[in-house]
C-alpha positions in Angstrom: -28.6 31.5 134.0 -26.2 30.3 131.3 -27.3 32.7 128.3 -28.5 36.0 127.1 -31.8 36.5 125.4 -31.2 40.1 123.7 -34.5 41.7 123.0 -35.7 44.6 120.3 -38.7 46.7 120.2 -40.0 49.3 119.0 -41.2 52.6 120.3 -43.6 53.8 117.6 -45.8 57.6 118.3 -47.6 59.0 116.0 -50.2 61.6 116.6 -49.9 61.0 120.1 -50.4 57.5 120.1 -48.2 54.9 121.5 -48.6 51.5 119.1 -48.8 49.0 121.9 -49.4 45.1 121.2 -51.6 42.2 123.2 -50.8 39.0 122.7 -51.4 35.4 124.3 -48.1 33.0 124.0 -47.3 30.0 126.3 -50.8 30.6 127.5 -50.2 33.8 129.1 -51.4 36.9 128.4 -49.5 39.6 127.5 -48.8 43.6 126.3 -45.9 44.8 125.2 -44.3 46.7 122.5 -44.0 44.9 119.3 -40.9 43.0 118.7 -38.9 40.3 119.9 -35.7 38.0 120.1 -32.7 38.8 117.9 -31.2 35.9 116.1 -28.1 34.8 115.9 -26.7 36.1 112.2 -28.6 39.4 112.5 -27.7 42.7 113.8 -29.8 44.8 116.1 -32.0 46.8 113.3 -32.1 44.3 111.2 -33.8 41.9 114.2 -36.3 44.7 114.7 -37.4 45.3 110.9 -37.7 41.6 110.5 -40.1 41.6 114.0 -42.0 44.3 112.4 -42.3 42.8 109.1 -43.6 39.7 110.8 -46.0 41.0 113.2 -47.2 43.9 111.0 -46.3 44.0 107.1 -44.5 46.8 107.2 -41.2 48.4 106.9 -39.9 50.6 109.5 -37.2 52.8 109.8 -35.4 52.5 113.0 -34.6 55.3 115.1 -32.5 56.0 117.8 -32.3 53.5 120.7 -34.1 54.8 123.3 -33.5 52.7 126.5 -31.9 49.5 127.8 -32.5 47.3 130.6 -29.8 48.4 133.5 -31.0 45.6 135.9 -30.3 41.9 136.0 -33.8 39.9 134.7 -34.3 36.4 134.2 -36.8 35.4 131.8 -40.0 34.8 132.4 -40.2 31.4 130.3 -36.3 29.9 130.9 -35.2 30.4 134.4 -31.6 30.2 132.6 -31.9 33.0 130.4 -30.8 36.7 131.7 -33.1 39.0 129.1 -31.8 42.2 127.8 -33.9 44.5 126.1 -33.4 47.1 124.0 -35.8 49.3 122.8 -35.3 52.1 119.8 -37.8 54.8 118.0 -39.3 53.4 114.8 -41.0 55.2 112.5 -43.4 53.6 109.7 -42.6 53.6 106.0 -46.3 52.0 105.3 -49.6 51.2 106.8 -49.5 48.8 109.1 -51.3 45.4 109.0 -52.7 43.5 111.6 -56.3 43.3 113.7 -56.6 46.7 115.4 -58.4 47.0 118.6 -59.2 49.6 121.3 -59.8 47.5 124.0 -57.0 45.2 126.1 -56.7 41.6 125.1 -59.8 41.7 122.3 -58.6 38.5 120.9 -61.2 36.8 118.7 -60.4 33.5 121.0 -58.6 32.5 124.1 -56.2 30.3 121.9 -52.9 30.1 122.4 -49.9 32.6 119.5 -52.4 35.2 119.0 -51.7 39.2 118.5 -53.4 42.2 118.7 -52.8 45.6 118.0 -53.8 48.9 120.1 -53.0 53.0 119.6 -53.1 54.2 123.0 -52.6 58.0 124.0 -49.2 59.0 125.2 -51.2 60.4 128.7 -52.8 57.0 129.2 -50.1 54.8 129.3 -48.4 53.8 132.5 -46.5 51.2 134.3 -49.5 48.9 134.9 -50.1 49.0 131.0 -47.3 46.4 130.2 -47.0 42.7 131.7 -43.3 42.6 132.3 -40.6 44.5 134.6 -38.1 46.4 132.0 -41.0 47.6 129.8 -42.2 48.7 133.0 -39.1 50.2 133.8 -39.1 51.7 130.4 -42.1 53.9 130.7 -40.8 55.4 133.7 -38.2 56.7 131.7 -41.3 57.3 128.7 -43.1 59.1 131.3 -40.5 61.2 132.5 -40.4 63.2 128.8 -43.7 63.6 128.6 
């Protein structure tokens, strides 16, 4: 590894609902919170309004962070790449835009850079409802308030 690949999301509940997201990129499949890479130039919040803009067309207002990766991870997609990810309370300022779905991985094809969008109940979501190891690790810590 020769590089860090920080990482913001957003943990958005509202009426009991955790807003999740599917999505297929490098021809995996994927759920996760929505979100992404920081750029260089950009600070933390900013990086996450401008994720949620793109994904979503809306605004956010970011919250307190709410957990970060204590363990060493490599990427997924670039063996040289240790991933941080950082992961903070948003709350929306608008209605969100997007395809909305209620079932996993309802993508209208198996095509590669799609994104879907899913509400799930606080009670319902657990470790083996997110692909990758720190979101994992961060619904321990998700389950451990409720």
């Amino acid at each position: 590894m020769n590089r860090f690949n920080l990482r913001v999301y957003g943990l958005c509940v509202e009426d009991g609902k955790l807003l999740l997201t599917d999505e297929i990129r490098f021809g995996m499949k994927m759920t996760k919170l929505p979100g992404g890479g920081l750029q260089f130039g950009e600070g933390l919040e900013e990086a996450l309004k401008r994720e949620w803009r793109e994904e979503l067309e809306v605004d956010i207002e970011v919250g307190e962070i709410f957990y970060v990766n204590p363990f060493l991870q490599t990427s997924f997609f670039n063996s040289k790449d240790e991933v941080i990810s950082l992961y903070f309370y948003v709350y929306l300022l608008g209605e969100p835009e997007g395809r909305f779905t209620e079932t996993p991985m309802d993508f209208p094809t198996e095509e590669d850079d799609q994104q879907v969008f899913r509400w799930v109940p606080l009670g319902l979501v657990a470790e083996d409802t997110f692909t990758f190891p720190i979101d994992k690790a961060m619904v321990k810590k998700l389950n451990q308030l409720s």
